[in-house]
N, C-alpha and C positions, 0 to 999 in steps of 0.2 A: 432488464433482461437477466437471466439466473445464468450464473458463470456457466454451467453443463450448455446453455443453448449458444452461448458466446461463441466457446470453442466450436461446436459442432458449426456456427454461421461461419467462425473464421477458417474450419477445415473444410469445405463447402466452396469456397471462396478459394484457396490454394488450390483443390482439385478441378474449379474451372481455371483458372491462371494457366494451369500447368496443361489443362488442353489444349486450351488458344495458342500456345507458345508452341506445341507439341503440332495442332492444326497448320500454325503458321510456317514451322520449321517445314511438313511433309509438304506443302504447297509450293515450298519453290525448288523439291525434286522434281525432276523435268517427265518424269514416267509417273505421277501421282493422277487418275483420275478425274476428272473433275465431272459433274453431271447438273444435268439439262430436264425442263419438265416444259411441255406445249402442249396445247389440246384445240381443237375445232370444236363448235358446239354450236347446238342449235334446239329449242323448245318453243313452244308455243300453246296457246289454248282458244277455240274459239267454239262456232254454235253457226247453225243454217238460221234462213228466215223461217224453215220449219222445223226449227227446233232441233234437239240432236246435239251430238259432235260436229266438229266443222267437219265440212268436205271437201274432198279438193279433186284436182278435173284431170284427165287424161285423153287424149286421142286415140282410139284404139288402133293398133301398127304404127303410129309414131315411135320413130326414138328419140326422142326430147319433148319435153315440154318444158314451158315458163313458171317460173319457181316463187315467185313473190308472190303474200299471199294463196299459197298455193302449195302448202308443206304441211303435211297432216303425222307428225310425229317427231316426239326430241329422239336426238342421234349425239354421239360424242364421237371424238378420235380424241386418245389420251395416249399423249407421244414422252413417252425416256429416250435421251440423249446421254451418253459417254462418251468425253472426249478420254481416251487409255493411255495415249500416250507419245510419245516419238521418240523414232530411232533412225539417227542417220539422215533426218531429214523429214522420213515419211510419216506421215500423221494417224492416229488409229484411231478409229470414232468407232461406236455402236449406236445404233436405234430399236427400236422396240416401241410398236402401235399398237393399240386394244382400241377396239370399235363397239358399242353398244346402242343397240337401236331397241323404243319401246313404242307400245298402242300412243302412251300418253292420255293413258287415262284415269291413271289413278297414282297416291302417293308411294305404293309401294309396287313394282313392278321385276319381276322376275326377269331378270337377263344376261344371258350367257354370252361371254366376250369372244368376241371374233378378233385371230391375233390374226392382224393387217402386213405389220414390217415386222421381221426381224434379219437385222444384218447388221455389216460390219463392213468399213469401207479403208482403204489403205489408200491415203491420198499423196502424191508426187512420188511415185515409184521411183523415179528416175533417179532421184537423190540417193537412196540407199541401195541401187543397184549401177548407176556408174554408167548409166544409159540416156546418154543426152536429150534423144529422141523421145524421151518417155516422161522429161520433165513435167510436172502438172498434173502426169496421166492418175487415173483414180482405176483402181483397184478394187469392185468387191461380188460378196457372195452373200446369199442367202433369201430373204423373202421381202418385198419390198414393195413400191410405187416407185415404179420408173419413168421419172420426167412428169409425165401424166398432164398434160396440155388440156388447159378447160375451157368452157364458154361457161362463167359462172353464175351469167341470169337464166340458164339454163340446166344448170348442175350435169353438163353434157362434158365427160371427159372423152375425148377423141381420138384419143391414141394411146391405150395401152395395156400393152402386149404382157406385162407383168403380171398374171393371171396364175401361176403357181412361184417355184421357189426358184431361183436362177444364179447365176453369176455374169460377170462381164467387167469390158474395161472401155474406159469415161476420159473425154477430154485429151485424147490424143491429137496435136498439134501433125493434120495433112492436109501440105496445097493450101488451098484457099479458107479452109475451116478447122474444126475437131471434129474426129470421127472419133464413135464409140460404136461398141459389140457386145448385146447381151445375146444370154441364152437362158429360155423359161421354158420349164414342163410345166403341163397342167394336165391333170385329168379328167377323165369323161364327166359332165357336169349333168347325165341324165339320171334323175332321182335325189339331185342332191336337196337336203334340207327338208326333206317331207316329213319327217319326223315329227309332226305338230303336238304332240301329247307334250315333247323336250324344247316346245319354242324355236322349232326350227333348228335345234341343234340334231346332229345327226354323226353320231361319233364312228358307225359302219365305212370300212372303207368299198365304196360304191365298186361291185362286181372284181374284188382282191385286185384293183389298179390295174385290172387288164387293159382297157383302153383308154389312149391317151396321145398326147399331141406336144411337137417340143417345136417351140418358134425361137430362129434366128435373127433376131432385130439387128441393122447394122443402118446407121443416120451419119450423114456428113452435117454438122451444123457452123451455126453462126459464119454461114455464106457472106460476105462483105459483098451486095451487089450495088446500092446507090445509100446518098448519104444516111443516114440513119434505119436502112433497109437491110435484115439478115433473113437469107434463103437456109431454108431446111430440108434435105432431101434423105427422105428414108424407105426401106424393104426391110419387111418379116417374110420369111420364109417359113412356114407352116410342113410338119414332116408328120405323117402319122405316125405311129409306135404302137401298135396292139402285138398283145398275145394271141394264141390260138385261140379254142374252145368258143365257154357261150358264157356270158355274166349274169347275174342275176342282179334285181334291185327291189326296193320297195315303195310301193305310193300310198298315202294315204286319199281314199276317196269318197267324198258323202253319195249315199246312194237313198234315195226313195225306197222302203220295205213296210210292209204289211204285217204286223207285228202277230197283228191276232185272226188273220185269213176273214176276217169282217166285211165286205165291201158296203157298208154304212158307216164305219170309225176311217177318220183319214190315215194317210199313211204318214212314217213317223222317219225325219233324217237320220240318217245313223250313218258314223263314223266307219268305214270298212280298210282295210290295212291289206294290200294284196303284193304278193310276189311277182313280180315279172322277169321275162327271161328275155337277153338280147342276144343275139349273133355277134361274135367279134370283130366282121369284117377286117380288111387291111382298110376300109376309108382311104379317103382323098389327100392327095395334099393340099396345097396352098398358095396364094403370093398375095402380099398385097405391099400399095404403096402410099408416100403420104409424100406430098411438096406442099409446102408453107413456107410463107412472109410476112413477116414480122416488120410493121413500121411505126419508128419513134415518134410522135408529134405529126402526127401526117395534119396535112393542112395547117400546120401551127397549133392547132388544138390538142396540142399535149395528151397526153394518155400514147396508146397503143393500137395498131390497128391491123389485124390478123387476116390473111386471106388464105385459105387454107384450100387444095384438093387431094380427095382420097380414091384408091380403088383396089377393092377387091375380089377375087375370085374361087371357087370351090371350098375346100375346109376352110380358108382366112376370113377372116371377118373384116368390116372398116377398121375395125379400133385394131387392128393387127396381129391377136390373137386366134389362136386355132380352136376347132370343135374335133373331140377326139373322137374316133372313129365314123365321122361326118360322111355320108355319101352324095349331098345336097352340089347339084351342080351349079354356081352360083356365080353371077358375073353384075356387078355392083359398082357404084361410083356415087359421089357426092364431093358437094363445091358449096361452101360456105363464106361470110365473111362477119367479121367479131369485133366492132370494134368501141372500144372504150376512151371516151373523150374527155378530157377535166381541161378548158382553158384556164390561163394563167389568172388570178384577178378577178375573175369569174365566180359569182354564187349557183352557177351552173352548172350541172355534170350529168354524163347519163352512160348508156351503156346500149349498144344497140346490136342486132345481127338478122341475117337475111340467108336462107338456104336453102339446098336441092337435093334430094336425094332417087337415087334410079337402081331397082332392083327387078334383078331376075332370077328368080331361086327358082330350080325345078320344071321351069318352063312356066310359070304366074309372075307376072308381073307387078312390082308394087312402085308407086312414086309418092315423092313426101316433099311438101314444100313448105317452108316455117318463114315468118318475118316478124319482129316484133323491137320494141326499144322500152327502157328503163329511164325516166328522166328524174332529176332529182336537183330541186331549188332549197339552198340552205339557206335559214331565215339568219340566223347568226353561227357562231362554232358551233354547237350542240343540236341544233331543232332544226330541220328540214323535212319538206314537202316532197312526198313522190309519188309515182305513176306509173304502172307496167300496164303497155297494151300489145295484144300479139294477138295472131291468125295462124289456124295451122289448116292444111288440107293433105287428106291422104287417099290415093286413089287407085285400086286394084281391079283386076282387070277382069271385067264382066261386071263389074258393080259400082254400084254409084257414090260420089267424090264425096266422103266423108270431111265436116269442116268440124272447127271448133273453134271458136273466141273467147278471148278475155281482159277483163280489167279489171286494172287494182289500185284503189287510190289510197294515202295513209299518210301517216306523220310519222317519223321517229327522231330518235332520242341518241345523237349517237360520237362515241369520243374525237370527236373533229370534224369540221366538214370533208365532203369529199365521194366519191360511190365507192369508194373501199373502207372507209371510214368502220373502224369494229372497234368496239360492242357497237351493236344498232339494235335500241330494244325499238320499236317497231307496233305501230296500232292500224287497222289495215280493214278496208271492206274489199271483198272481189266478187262480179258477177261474171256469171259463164253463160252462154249460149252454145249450143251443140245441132246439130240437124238430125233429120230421122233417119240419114247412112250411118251418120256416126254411132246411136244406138242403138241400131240393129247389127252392127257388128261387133257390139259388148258391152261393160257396163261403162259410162262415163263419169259419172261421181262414184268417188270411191276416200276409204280414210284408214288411217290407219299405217303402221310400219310399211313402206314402198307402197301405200296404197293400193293392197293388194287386196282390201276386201270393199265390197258395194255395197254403194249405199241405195238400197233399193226402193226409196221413196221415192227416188227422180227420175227409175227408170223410165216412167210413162212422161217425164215433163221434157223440158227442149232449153230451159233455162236454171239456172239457180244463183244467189246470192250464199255468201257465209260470208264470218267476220269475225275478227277478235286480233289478238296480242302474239309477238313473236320475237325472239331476243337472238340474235346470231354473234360469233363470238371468235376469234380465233388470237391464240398468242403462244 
């Protein structure tokens, strides 16, 4: 080596030293930093027995469906963590989510990030303010996923009210549990996203945020009722918010035109972009509530086992947030049960849930009933056998009880045994059957980002197969 490169390796060498040491020294000031990288993920690829993209099935008026086998597009959540720092005790974290969803359909795919969380949490107030009662308590503000309670072979989150940007305060020690208290505005969500030329981005603030809806969430948790049994009792109180006047928005709509007045040449879709104008009403308020229990090893078969009931009325929704300037007189309930079993010792595990849902919006009545279970036999740590079968029926009033079946059988691949077990890359067939209520009340195979577009080959049929690969992920 030529003395010139010597030096320069050995002055290369001093200036990392003197970082590390510089690194090392800042790390053990107590207000230094430190940061955190997690992400969710999820992709896949497959193909019908007639060819195509995979497709995947939906009930139409359900709100859930069964997700295995049954997800037609990659999604991420790509999560920053800052622990900032402490003073006095109370601990300063930040987060920051980015969400991006694609067709999956090709290598390169346009996608505009959807910012999920951002906030900023001040944990055990109590300590730097000299307030016994507040010890634990968490402190924060800003935009976030609050709590957000799932059934995850279902991708059905059920309660949450965190639908705009909020603050509140977490983990106060009263009585027999912690009570906390957020507050989240959200604005009127009619027209949002139409902007399909920008992928669904839509940078317009929908009618200058004249109307809009602020909900009170206030939960007593981790109820102590029997040995390994915690009761959840919660109220969102939905409050409308509009201004006067009248808002304006924009849809995009395919319309059927006659391009050349021909009536021998067909007519030709064409994209149309139209202004609409709404009333600001004062809308409705709200209430809605949720009790759940939560039980450790029920029966000894370890996992967890949820029994949840919800109700809501007028502007509130189940999941506890509000519709802003809502006029829908609405009086709703659903009772479900969730639960997830892994015995001890066991190559066994599965995931199961059973529910009811009862609505009366506007004077129409709708009812929804779901059952289905997830089992999953691991052959050794890495390779296991699985299986989702589930029934859904929906049933509105003067018309006939839409159903929809499915199953899905597969092998995956995945880091431990277990039904939570992630990475699970995942090889999978699933057939559906549907009735002719269910596709006369829309399309039932559909693909794509939220499966939000139809796949029109199946409209006339009553069954389908698709299949292929899927890797889900989270750390």
């Amino acid at each position: 080596m030529k003395k010139t490169q010597m030096m320069a390796a050995a002055g290369t060498g001093i200036v990392l030293a003197m970082s590390c040491l510089s690194t090392s020294a800042m790390a053990e000031e107590t207000n230094t930093p430190t940061f955190s990288f997690g992400a969710y993920m999820r992709s896949g690829a497959g193909t019908t027995s007639d060819g195509g993209s995979q497709a995947c099935f939906r009930l139409p008026g359900a709100a859930t469906f069964f997700r295995l086998g049954n997800e037609c597009d990659s999604y991420v959540d790509l999560k920053l963590g800052s622990h900032l720092g402490e003073v006095k005790g109370t601990k300063f974290d930040a987060k920051i989510t980015l969400s991006h969803g694609t067709q999956g359909m090709a290598n390169w795919e346009q996608s505009t990030p959807a910012l999920r969380e951002l906030f900023v949490t001040a944990t055990d107030i109590g300590s730097s303010l000299d307030v016994r009662a507040l010890d634990g308590a968490i402190l924060w503000v800003g935009k976030r996923f609050y709590k957000n309670p799932d059934v995850h072979m279902m991708d059905y989150t059920y309660w949450e009210p965190g639908q705009g940007p909020g603050f509140g305060l977490d983990n106060v020690t009263l009585g027999p549990g912690k009570f906390a208290y957020a507050m989240f505005r959200m604005g009127d969500f009619t027209g949002y996203g139409v902007n399909n030329g920008l992928g669904g981005y839509n940078p317009d603030l929908i009618g200058g945020g004249s109307r809009s809806a602020t909900v009170h969430d206030f939960r007593l948790e981790e109820i102590g009722v029997n040995p390994g049994g915690k009761l959840t009792v919660g109220m969102d109180l939905v409050r409308a918010s509009n201004r006067d006047g009248t808002s304006t928005y924009t849809v995009d709509t395919t319309q059927s035109v006659d391009l050349d007045n021909n009536p021998a040449t067909p007519n030709v879709d064409v994209v149309v972009r139209e202004t609409r104008t709404i009333d600001n009403k004062s809308g409705n308020n709200g209430t809605a509530f949720t009790l759940s229990h939560e039980q450790a090893n029920a029966f000894g078969l370890g996992g967890t086992n949820s029994l949840v009931l919800q109700f809501a009325h007028d502007a509130a929704l189940l999941k506890g947030y509000g519709v802003g300037g809502s006029t829908d007189k609405r009086r709703e309930w659903m009772v479900f049960d969730h639960w997830l079993y892994e015995p001890a010792h066991s190559k066994w595990s599965a995931t199961s849930t059973v529910g009811y849902r009862h609505a009366k919006v506007n004077d129409v009545k709708m009812r929804e009933m779901w059952v289905g279970t997830r089992p999953l036999y691991n052959i050794n740590e890495v390779l296991g056998l699985f299986s989702e079968l589930s029934h859904q029926r929906v049933k509105q009033d003067s018309q006939s009880t839409r159903t929809l079946s499915k199953v899905t059988l597969g092998t995956q691949f995945s880091m431990g045994p277990g039904m939570m077990a992630r990475p699970a890359l995942r090889f999978f067939a699933t057939y559906a059957k549907w009735n002719d209520a269910a596709a006369n009340a829309g399309p039932v195979a559909c693909t794509g980002r939220d499966c939000n577009t139809a796949v029109t080959s199946f409209a006339n049929k009553r069954s389908a197969v698709t299949y292929g690969a899927q890797v889900e992920a989270w750390f």
